[in-house]
N, CA, C and O of each residue as an XYZ file, in Angstrom:
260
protein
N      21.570    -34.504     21.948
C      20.638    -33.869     22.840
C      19.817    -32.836     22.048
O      20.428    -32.078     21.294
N      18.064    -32.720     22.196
C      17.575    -31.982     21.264
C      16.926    -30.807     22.470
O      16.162    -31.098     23.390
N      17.327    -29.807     22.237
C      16.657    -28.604     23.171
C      15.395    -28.198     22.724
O      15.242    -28.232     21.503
N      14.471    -27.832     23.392
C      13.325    -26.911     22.666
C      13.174    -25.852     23.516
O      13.608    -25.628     24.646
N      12.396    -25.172     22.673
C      12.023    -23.481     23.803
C      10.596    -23.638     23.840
O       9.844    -24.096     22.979
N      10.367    -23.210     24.911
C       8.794    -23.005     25.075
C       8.756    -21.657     24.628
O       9.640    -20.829     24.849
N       7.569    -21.435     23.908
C       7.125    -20.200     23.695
C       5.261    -20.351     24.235
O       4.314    -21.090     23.968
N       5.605    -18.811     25.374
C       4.114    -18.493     25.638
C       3.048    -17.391     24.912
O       3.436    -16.338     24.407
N       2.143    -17.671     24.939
C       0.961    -16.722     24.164
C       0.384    -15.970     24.869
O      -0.450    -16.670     25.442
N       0.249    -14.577     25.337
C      -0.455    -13.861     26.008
C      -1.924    -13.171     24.970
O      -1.955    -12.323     24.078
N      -2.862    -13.905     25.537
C      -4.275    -13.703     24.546
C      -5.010    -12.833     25.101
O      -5.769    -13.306     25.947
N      -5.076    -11.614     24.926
C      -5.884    -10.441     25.140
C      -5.323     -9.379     26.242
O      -6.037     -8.499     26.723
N      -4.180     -9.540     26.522
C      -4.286     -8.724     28.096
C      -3.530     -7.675     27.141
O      -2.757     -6.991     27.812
N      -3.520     -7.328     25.717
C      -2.885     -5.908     25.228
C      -4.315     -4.936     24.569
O      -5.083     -5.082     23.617
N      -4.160     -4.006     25.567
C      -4.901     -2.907     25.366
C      -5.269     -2.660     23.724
O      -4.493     -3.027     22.842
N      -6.326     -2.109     23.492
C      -6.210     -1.226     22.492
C      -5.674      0.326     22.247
O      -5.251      0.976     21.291
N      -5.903      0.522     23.494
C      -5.193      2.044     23.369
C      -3.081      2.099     23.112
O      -2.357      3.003     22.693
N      -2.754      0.635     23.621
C      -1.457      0.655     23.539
C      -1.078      0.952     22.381
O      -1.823      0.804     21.412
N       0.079      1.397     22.292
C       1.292      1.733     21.109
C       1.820      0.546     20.664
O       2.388     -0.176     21.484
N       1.692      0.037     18.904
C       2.575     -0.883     19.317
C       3.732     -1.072     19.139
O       4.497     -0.226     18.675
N       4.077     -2.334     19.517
C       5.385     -2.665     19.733
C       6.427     -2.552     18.114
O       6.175     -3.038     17.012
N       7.398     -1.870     18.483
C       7.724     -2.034     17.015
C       8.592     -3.271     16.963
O       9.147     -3.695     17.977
N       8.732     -3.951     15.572
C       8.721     -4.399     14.723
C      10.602     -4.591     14.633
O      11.347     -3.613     14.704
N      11.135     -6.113     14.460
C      12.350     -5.994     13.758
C      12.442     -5.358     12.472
O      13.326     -4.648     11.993
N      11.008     -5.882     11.875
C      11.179     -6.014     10.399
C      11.627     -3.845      9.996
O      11.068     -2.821     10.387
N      12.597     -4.033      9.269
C      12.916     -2.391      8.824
C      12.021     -1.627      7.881
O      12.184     -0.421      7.699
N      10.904     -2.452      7.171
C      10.076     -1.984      6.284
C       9.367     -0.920      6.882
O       8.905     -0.935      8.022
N       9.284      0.203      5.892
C       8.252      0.905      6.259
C       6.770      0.787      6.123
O       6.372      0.222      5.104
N       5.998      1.169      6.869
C       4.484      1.166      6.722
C       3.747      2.632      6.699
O       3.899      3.515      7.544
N       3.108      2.672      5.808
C       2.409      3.909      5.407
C       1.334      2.898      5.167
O       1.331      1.859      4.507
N       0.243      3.612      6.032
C      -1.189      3.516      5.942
C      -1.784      4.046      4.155
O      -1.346      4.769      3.261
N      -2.817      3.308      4.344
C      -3.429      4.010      2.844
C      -4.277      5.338      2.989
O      -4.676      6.164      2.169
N      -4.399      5.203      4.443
C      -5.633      6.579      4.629
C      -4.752      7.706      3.904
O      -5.056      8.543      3.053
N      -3.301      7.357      4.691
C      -2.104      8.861      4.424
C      -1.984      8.883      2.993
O      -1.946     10.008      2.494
N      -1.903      7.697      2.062
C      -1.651      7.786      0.690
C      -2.830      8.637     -0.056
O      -2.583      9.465     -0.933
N      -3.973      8.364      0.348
C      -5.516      8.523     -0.240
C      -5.780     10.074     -0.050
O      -5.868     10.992     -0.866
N      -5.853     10.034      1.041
C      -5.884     11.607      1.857
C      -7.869     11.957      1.534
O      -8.442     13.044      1.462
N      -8.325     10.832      1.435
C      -9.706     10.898      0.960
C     -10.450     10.987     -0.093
O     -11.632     11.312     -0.202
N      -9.534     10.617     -1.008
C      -9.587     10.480     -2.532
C      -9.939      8.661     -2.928
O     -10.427      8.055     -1.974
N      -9.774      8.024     -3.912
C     -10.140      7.106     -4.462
C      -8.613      6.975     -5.683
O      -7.877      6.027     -5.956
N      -8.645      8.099     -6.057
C      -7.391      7.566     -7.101
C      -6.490      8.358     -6.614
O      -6.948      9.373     -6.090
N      -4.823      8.184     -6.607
C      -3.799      8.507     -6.532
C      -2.830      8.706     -7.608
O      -2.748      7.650     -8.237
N      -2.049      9.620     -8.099
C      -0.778      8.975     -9.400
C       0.370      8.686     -8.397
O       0.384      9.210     -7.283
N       1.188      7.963     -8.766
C       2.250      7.903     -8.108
C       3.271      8.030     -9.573
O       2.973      7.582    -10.680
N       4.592      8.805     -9.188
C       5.701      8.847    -10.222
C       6.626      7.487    -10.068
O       6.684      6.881     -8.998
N       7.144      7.186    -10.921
C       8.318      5.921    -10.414
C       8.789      5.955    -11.845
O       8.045      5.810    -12.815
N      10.066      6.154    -11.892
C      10.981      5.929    -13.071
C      10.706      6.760    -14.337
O      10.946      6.448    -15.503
N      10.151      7.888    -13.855
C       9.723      8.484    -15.291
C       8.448      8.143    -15.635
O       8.135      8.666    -16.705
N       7.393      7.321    -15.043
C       6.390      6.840    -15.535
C       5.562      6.740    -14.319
O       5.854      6.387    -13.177
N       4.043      7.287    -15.044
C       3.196      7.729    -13.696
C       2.403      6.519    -14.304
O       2.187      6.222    -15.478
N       1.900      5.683    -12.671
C       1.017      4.983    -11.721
C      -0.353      5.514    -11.909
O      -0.709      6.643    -12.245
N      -1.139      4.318    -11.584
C      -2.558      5.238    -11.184
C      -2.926      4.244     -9.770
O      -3.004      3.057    -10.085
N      -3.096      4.434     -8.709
C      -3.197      3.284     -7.589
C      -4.596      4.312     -7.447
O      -4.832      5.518     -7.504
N      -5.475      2.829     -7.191
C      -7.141      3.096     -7.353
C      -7.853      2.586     -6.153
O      -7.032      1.810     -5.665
N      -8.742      2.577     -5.518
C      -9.515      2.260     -4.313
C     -10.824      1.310     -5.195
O     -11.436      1.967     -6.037
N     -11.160      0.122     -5.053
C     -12.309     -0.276     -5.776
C     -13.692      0.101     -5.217
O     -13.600      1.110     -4.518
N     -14.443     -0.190     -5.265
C     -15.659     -0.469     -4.918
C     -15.865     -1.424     -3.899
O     -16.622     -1.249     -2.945
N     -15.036     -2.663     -4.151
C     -14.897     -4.037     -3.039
C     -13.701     -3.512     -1.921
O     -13.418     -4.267     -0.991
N     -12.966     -2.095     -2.064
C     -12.128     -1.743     -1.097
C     -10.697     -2.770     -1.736
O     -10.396     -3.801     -1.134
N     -10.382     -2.589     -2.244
C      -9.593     -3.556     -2.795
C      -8.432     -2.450     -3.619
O      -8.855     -1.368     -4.027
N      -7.170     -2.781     -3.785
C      -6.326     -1.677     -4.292
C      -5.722     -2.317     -5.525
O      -5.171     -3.417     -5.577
N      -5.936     -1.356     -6.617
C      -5.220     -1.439     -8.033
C      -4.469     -1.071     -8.501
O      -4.613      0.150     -8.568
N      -3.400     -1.461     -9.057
C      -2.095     -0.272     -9.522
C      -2.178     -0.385    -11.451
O      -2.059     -1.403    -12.132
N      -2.380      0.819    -11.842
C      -2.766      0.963    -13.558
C      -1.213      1.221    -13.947
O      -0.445      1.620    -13.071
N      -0.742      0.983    -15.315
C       0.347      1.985    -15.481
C      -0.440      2.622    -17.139
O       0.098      3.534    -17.767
């Protein structure tokens, strides 16, 4: 015997102003605005050795070491 589940799609009836829903996934999310703080380049430290995470021109993100 093969079971299936229906799964339904609700297409548009979620606000924009809503909160959303969180997430199983445990990863964190940090926005880039918060990383940037209105800058273009960032250092980041990791292991003794500083990063350079860059903002392009095409909006596009680079990590230098």
């Amino acid at each position: 015997m093969i079971m299936t589940e229906s799964i339904s799609q609700d297409h548009g009836s979620e606000s924009a102003d809503r909160e959303p829903v969180p997430s199983a996934d445990p990863t964190r999310v940090i926005r880039s605005e918060e990383i940037f703080a209105g800058e273009r380049v960032v250092m980041i430290q990791h292991a003794g050795e500083r990063y350079r995470l860059l903002i392009t021109r095409n909006d596009r993100l680079i990590l230098q070491k």
